[in-house]
TORKOL-4160 file (C-alpha; in steps of 0.2 Angstrom, whole numbers, padded with zeros to 4 digits, m for minus):
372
<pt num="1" X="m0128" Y="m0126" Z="m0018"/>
<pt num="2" X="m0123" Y="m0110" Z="m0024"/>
<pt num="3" X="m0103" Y="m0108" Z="m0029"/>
<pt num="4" X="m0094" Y="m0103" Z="m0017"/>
<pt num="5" X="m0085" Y="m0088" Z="m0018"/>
<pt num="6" X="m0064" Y="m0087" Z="m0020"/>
<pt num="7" X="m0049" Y="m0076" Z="m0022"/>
<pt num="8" X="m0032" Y="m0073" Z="m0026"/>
<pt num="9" X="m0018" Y="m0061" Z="m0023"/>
<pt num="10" X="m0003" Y="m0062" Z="m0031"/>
<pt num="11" X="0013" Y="m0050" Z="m0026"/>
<pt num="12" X="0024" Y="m0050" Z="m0041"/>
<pt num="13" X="0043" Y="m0045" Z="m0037"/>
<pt num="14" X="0049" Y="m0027" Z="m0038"/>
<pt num="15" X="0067" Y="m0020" Z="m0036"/>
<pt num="16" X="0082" Y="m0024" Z="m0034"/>
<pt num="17" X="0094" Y="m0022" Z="m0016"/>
<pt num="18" X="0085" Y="m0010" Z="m0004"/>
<pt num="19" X="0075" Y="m0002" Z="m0019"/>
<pt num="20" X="0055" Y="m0009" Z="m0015"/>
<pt num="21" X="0039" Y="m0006" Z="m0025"/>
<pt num="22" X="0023" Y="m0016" Z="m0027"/>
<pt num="23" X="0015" Y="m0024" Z="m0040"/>
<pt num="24" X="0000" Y="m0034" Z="m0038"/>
<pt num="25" X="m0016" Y="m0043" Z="m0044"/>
<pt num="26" X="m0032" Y="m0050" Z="m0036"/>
<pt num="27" X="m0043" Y="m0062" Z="m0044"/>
<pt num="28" X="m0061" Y="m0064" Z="m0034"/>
<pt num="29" X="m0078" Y="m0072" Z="m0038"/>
<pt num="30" X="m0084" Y="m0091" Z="m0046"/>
<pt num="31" X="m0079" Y="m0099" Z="m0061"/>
<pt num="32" X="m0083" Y="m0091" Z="m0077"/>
<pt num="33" X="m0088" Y="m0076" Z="m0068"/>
<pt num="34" X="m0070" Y="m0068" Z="m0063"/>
<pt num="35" X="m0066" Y="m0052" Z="m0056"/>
<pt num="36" X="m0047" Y="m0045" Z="m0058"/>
<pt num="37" X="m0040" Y="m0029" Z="m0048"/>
<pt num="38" X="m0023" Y="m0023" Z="m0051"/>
<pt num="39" X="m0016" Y="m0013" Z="m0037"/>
<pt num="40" X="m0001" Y="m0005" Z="m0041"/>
<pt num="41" X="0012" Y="m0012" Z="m0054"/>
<pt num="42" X="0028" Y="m0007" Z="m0048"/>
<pt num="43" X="0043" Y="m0003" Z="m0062"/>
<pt num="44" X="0039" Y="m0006" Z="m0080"/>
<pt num="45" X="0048" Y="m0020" Z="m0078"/>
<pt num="46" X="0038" Y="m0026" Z="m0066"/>
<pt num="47" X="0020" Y="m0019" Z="m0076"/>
<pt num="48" X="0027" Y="m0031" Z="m0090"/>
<pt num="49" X="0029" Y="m0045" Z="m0080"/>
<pt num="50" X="0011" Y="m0042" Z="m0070"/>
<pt num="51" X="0005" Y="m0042" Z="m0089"/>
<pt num="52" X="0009" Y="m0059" Z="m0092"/>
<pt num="53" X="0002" Y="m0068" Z="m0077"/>
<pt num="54" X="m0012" Y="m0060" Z="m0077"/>
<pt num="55" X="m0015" Y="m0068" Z="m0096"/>
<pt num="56" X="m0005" Y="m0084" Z="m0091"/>
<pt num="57" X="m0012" Y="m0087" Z="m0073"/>
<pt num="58" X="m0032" Y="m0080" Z="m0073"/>
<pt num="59" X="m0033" Y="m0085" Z="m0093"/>
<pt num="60" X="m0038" Y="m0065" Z="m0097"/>
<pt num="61" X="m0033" Y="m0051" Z="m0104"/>
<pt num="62" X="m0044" Y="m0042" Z="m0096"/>
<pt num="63" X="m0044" Y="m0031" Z="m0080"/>
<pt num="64" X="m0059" Y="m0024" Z="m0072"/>
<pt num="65" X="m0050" Y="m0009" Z="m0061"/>
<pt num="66" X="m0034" Y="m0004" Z="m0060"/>
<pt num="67" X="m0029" Y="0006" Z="m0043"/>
<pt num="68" X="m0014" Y="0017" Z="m0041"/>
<pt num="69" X="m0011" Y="0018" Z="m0022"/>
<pt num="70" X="m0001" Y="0034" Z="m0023"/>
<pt num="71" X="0009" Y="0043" Z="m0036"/>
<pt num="72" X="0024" Y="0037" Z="m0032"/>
<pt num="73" X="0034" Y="0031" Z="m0047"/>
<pt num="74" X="0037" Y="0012" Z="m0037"/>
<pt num="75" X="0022" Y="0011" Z="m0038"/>
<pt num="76" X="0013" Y="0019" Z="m0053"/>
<pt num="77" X="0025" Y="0016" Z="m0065"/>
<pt num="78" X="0021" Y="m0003" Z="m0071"/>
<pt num="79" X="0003" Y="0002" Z="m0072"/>
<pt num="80" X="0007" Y="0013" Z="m0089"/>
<pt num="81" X="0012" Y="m0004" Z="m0096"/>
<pt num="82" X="m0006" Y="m0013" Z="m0089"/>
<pt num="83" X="m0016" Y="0000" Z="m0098"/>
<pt num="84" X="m0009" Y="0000" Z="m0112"/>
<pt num="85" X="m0008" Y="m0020" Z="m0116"/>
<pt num="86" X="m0023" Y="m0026" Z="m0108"/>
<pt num="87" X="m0041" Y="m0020" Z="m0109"/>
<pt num="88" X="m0047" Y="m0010" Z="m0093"/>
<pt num="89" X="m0064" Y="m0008" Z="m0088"/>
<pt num="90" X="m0059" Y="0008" Z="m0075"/>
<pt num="91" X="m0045" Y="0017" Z="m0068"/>
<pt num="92" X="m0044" Y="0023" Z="m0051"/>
<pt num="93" X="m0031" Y="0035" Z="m0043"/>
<pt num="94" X="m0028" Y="0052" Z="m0038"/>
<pt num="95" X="m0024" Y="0066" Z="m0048"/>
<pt num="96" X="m0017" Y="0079" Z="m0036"/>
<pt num="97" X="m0014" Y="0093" Z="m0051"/>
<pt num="98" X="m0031" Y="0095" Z="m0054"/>
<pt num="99" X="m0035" Y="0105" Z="m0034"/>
<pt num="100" X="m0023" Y="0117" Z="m0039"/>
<pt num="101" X="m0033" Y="0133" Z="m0040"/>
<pt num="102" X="m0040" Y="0124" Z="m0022"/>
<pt num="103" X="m0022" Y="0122" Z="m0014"/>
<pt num="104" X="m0014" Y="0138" Z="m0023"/>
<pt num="105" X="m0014" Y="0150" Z="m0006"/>
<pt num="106" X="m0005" Y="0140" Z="0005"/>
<pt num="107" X="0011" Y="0140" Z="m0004"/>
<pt num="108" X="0025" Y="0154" Z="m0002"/>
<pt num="109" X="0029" Y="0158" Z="m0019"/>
<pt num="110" X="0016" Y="0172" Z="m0025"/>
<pt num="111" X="0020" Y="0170" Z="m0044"/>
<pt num="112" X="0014" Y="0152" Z="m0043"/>
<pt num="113" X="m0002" Y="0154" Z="m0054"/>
<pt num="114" X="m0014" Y="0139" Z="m0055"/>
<pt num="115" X="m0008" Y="0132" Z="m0070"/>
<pt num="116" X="0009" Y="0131" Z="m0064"/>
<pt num="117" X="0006" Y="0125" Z="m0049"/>
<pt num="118" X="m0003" Y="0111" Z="m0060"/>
<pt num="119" X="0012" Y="0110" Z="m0072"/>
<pt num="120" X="0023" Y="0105" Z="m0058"/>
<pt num="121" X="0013" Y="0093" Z="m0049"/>
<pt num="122" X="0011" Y="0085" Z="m0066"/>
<pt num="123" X="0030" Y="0086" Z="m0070"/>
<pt num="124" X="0034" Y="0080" Z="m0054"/>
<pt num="125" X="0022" Y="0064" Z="m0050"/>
<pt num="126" X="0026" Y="0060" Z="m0070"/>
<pt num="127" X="0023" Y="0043" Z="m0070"/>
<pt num="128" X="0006" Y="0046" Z="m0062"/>
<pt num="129" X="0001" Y="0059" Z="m0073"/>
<pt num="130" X="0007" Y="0047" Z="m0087"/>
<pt num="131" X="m0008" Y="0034" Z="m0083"/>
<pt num="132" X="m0022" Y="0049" Z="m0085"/>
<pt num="133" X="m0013" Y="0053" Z="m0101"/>
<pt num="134" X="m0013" Y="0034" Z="m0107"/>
<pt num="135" X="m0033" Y="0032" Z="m0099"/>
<pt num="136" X="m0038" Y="0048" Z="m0112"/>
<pt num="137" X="m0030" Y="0040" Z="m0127"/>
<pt num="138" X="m0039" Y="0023" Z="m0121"/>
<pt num="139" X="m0054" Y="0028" Z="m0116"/>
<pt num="140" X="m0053" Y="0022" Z="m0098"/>
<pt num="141" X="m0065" Y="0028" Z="m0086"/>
<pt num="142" X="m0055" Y="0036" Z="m0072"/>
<pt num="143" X="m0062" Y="0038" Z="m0056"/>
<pt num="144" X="m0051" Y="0046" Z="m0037"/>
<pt num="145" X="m0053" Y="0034" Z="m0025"/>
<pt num="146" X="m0059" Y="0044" Z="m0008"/>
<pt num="147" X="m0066" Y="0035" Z="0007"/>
<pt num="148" X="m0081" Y="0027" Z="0005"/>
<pt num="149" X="m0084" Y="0023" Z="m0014"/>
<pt num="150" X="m0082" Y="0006" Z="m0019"/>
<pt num="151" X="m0071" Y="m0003" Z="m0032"/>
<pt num="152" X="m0078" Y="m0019" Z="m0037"/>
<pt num="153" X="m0081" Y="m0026" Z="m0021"/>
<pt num="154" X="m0070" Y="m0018" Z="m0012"/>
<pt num="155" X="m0071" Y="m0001" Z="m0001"/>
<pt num="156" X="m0061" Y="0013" Z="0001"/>
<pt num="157" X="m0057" Y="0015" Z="0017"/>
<pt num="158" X="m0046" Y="0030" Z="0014"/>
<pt num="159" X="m0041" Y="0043" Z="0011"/>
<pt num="160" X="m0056" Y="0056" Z="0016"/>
<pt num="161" X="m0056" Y="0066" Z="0003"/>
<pt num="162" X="m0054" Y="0085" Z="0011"/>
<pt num="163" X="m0041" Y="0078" Z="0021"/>
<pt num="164" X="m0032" Y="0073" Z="0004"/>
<pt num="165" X="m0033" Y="0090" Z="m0005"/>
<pt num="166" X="m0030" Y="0100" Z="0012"/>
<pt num="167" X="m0019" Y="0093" Z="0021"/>
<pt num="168" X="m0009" Y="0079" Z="0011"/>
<pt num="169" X="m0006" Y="0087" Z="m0005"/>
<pt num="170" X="0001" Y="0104" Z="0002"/>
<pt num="171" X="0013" Y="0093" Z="0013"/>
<pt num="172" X="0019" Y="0080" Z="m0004"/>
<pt num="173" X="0037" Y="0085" Z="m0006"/>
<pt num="174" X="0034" Y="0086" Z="m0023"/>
<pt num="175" X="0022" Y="0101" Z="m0020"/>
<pt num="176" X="0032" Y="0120" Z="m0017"/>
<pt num="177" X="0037" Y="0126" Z="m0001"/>
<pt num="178" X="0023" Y="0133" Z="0009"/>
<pt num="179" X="0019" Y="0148" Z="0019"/>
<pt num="180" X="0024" Y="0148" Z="0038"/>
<pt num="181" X="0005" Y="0142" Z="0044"/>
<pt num="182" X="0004" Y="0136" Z="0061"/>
<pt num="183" X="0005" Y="0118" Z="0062"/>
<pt num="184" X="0009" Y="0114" Z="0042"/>
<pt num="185" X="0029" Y="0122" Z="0046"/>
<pt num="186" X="0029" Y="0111" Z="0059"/>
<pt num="187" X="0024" Y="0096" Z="0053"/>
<pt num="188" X="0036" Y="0098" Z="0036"/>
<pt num="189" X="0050" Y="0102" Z="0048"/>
<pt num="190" X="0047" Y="0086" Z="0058"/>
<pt num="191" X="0045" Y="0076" Z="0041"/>
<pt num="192" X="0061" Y="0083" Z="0035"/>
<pt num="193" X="0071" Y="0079" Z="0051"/>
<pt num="194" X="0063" Y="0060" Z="0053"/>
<pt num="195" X="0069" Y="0059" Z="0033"/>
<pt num="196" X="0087" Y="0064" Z="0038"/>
<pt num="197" X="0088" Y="0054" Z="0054"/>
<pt num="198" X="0083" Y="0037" Z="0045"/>
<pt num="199" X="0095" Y="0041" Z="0029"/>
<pt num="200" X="0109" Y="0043" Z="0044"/>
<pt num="201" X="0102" Y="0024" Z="0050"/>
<pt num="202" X="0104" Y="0015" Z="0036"/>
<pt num="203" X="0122" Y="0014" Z="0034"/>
<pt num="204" X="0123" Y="0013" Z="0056"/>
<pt num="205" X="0111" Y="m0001" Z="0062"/>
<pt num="206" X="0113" Y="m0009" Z="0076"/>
<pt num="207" X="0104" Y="m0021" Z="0085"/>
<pt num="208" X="0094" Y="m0026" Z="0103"/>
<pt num="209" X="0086" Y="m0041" Z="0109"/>
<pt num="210" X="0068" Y="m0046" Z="0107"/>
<pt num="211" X="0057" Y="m0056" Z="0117"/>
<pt num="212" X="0038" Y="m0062" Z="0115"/>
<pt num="213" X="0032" Y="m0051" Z="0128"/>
<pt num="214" X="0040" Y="m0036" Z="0123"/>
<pt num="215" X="0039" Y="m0023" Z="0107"/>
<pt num="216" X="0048" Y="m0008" Z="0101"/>
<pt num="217" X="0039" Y="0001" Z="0089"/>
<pt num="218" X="0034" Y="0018" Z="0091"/>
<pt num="219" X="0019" Y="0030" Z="0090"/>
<pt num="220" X="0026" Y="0046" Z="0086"/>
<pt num="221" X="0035" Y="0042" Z="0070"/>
<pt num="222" X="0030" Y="0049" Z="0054"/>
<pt num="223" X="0029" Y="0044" Z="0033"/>
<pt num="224" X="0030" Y="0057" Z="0021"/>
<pt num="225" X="0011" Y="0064" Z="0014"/>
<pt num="226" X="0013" Y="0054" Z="m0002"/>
<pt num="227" X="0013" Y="0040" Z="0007"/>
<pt num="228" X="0000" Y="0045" Z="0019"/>
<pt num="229" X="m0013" Y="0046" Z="0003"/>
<pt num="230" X="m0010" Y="0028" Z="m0002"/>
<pt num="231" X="m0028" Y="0021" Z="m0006"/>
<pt num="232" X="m0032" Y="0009" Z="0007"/>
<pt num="233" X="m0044" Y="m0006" Z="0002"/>
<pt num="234" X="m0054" Y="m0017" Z="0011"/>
<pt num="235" X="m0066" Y="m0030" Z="0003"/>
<pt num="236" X="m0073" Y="m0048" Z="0012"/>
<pt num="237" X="m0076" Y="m0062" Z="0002"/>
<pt num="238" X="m0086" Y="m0078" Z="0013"/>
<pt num="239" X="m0081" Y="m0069" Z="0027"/>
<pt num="240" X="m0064" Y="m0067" Z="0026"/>
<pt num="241" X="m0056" Y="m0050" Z="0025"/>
<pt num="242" X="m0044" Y="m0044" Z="0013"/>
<pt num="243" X="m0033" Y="m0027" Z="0017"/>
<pt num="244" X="m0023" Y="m0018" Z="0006"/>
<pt num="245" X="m0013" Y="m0003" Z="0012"/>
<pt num="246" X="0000" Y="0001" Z="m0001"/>
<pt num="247" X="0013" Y="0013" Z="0010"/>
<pt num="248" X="m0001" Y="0022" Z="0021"/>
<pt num="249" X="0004" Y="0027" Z="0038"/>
<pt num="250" X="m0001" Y="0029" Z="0056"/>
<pt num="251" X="m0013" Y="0044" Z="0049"/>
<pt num="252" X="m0020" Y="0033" Z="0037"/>
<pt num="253" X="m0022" Y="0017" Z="0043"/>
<pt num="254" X="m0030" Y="0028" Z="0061"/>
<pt num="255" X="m0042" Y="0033" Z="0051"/>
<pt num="256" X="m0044" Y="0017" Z="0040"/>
<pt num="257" X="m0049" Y="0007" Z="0057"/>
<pt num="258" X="m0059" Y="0021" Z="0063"/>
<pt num="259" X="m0071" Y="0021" Z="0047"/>
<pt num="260" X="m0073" Y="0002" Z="0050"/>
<pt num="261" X="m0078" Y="0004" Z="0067"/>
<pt num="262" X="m0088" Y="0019" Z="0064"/>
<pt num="263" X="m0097" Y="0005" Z="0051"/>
<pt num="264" X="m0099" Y="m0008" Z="0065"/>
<pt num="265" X="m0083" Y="m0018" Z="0057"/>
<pt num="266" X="m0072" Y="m0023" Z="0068"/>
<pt num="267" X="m0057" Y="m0029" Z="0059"/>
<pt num="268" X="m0047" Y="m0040" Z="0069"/>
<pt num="269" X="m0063" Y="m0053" Z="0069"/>
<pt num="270" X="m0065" Y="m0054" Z="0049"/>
<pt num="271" X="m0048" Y="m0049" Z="0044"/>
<pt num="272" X="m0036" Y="m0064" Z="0037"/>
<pt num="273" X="m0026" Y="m0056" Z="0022"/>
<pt num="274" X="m0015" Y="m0039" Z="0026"/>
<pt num="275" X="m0002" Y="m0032" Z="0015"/>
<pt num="276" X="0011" Y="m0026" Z="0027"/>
<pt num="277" X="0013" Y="m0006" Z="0025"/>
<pt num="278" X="0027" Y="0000" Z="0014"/>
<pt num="279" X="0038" Y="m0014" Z="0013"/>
<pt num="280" X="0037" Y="m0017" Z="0029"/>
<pt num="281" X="0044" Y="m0001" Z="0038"/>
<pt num="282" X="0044" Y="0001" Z="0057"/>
<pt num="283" X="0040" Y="0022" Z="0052"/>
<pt num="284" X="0022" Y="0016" Z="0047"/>
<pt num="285" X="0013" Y="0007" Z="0060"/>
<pt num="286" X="0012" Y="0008" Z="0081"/>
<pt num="287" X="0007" Y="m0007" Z="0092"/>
<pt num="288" X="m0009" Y="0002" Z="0095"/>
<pt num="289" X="m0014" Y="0002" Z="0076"/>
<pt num="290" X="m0009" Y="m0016" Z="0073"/>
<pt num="291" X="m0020" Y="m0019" Z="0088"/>
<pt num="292" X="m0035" Y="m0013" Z="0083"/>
<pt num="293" X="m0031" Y="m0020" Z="0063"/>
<pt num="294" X="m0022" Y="m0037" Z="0065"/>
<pt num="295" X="m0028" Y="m0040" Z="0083"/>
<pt num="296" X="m0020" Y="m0038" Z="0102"/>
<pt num="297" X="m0005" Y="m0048" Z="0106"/>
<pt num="298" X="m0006" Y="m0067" Z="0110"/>
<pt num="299" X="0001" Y="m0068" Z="0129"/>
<pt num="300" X="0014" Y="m0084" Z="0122"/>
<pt num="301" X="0021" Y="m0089" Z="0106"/>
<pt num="302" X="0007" Y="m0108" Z="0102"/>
<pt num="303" X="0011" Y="m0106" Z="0087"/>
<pt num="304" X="m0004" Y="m0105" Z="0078"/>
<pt num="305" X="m0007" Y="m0093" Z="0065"/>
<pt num="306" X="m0024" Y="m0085" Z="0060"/>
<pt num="307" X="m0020" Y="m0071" Z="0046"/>
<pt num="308" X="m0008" Y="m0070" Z="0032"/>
<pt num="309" X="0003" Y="m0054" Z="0029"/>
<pt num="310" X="0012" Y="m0051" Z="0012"/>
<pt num="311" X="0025" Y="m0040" Z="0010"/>
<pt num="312" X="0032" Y="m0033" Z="m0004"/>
<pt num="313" X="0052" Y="m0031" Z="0000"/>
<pt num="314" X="0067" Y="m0030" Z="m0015"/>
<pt num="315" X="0077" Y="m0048" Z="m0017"/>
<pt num="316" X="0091" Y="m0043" Z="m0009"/>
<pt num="317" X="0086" Y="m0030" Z="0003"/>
<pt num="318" X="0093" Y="m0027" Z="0021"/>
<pt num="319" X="0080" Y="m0013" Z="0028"/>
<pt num="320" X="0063" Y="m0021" Z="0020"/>
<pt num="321" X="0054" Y="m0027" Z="0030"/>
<pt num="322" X="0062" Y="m0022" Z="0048"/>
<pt num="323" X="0061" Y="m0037" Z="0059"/>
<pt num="324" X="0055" Y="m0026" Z="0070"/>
<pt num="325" X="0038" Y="m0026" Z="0059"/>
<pt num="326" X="0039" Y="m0044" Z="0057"/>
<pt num="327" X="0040" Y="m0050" Z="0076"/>
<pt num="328" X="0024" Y="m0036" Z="0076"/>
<pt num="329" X="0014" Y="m0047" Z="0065"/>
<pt num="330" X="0018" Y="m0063" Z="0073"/>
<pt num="331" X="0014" Y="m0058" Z="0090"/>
<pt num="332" X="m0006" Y="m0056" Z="0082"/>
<pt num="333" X="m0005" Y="m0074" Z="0076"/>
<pt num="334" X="0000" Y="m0067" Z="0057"/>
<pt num="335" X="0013" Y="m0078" Z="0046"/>
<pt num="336" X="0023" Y="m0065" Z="0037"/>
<pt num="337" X="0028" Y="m0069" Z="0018"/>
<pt num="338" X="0041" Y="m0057" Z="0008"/>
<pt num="339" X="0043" Y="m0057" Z="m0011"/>
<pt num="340" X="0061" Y="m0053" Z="m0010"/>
<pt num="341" X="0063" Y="m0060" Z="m0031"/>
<pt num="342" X="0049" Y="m0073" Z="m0032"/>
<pt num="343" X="0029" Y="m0071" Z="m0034"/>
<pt num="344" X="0021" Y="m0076" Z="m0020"/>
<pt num="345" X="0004" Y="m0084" Z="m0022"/>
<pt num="346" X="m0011" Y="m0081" Z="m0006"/>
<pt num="347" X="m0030" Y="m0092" Z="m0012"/>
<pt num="348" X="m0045" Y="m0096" Z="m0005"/>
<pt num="349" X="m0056" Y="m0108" Z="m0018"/>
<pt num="350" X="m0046" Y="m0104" Z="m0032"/>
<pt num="351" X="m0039" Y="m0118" Z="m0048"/>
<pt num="352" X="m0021" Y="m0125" Z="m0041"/>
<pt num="353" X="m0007" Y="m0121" Z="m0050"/>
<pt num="354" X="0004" Y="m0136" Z="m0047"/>
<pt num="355" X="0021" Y="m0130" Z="m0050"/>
<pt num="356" X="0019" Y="m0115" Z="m0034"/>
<pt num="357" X="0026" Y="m0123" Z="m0020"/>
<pt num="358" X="0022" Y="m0120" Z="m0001"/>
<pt num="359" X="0029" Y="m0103" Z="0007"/>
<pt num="360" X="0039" Y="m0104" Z="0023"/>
<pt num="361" X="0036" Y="m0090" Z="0032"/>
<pt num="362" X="0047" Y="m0078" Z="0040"/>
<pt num="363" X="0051" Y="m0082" Z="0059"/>
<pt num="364" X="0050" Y="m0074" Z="0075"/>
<pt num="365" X="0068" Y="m0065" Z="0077"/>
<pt num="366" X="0077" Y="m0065" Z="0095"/>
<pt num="367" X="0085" Y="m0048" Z="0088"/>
<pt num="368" X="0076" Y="m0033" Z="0082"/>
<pt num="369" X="0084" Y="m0016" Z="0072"/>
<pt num="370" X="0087" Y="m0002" Z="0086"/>
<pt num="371" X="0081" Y="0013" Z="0086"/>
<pt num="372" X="0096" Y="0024" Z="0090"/>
């Protein structure tokens, strides 16, 4: 009988009060014939610490792909320390400066000139452009991860790859201001006021009650384009599914669902591992997304739980993840699991490690974050 095949993911802790980030490894395959993936690395604290479990908890100092879900430096940072201590068979993530001379029109400035333009995208997403730098030296092979290509066994479910350069990249808000087109002012504009509206919240929440039967996120909130671009993974091992969506948003993870099912892969069925989107915030999913990822709402609260949601929240925050976002999950039949300080462990046919303990999930709350 042939092995059968396991994985693991591990969600190392990242940040401090309301700061977040994620860093993360995946181990998949049979003994003596390993896979490792390492999505995102958080600080460089964090990409120090991700560095020794990786050689203390899969016994290797090597790691097949490295992924950088966006270049956000919460994310990317750490990652500069994974390429430099371990061996890397390939690196994937995007590198925005090089479309440039593609993008160049749609900005306001005229003295922008390509290679400024690249300069600044460089400058300004630093600790992305710091992992090409450090894969040159190394001699890593790096690769963009656009819909449809595959990392090891997993598949990218997005981003599509015009709608990165075209539409994503003018909209970063590291990227200069652009021309008054049609639609792209808008859209800033509306980015820019949602930005401003949740800074006003965070000191100011309040709260309303919450009930099975009932949930209050909404559909026409927004994330910013850098989070939009995240690389969103899927891969399925034995016939369980694994998601990972870094800080994708309705956009994203829209088109994510609508690739699967365009694929004949109906999620919900096969899905039983999602990381929660961006540390879990309500401005990055809608009850009709998580219904056609996680699953459609269970009339009553039995109990019984079928999927397993990590997220990745900062040990003492007070806005990650929204319990909003957590009563969300549940209502599908998901047990939600924060780092908040400790490294939480999800495996399927993998060697024990006696000295992890059993994770209590997050419950149900009878009070949800308001909007206003």
């Amino acid at each position: 009988m042939a092995d059968e095949i396991g994985f693991e993911l591990d969600f190392l802790p990242v940040g401090n009060g309301d700061r977040s980030g994620d860093a993360l490894a995946v181990r998949y395959g049979i003994p003596r014939n390993y896979k490792t993936l390492v999505y995102d690395g958080g600080t460089k604290e964090s990409g120090q610490e991700l560095v020794d479990h990786i050689k203390k908890y899969y016994g290797t100092s090597r790691v097949d792909y490295v992924v950088n879900s966006h270049p956000d430096g919460d994310h990317a940072s750490g990652l500069s320390v994974v390429l430099e201590q371990l061996q890397v068979g390939q690196l994937w993530m995007h590198r925005p400066w090089r479309y440039s001379s593609v993008i160049l029109d749609y900005f306001k400035d005229g003295r922008i000139t390509d290679k400024s333009l690249a300069d600044r995208l460089k400058e300004e997403m630093s600790a992305a452009y710091a992992l090409e730098e450090i894969a040159g030296k190394r001699h890593i092979p790096v690769y963009e991860p656009f819909r449809g290509l595959r990392i090891g066994d997993f598949f990218v479910l997005s981003p599509e790859e015009n709608w990165y350069i075209h539409d994503l990249i003018p909209e970063f808000e590291k990227s200069p201001e652009q021309k008054k087109v049609e639609g792209r002012a808008a859209q800033g504009l509306a980015g820019e006021v949602l930005k401003l509206l949740s800074e006003a919240a965070k000191g100011a929440a309040s709260w309303i009650a919450d009930q099975w039967d009932a949930e209050y996120l909404r559909e026409d909130v927004e994330t910013s384009a850098e989070n939009e671009s995240s690389v969103v993974l899927f891969g399925e091992f034995t016939g369980r599914g694994i998601l990972l969506t870094g800080d994708a948003g309705i956009q994203a993870l829209t088109a994510a669902v609508d690739y699967t099912e365009s694929n004949g892969v109906l999620l919900p069925s096969i899905l039983r591992f999602i990381q929660v989107p961006h540390h879990g915030s309500r401005h990055n999913v809608s009850t009709p997304v998580l219904d056609r990822i996680v699953g459609p709402r269970k009339p009553v609260d039995d109990g019984a739980t079928t999927k397993t949601a990590f997220v990745s929240a900062g040990k003492e925050s007070t806005t990650h993840p929204r319990k909003m976002v957590i009563n969300a999950f549940c209502r599908r039949g998901a047990s939600v699991y924060p780092t908040n300080g400790q490294i939480i462990w999800h495996h399927q046919d993998m060697p024990a490690r006696p000295t992890f303990i059993p994770l209590t999930p997050l419950p149900f709350s009878s009070q949800v974050e308001a909007w206003d």
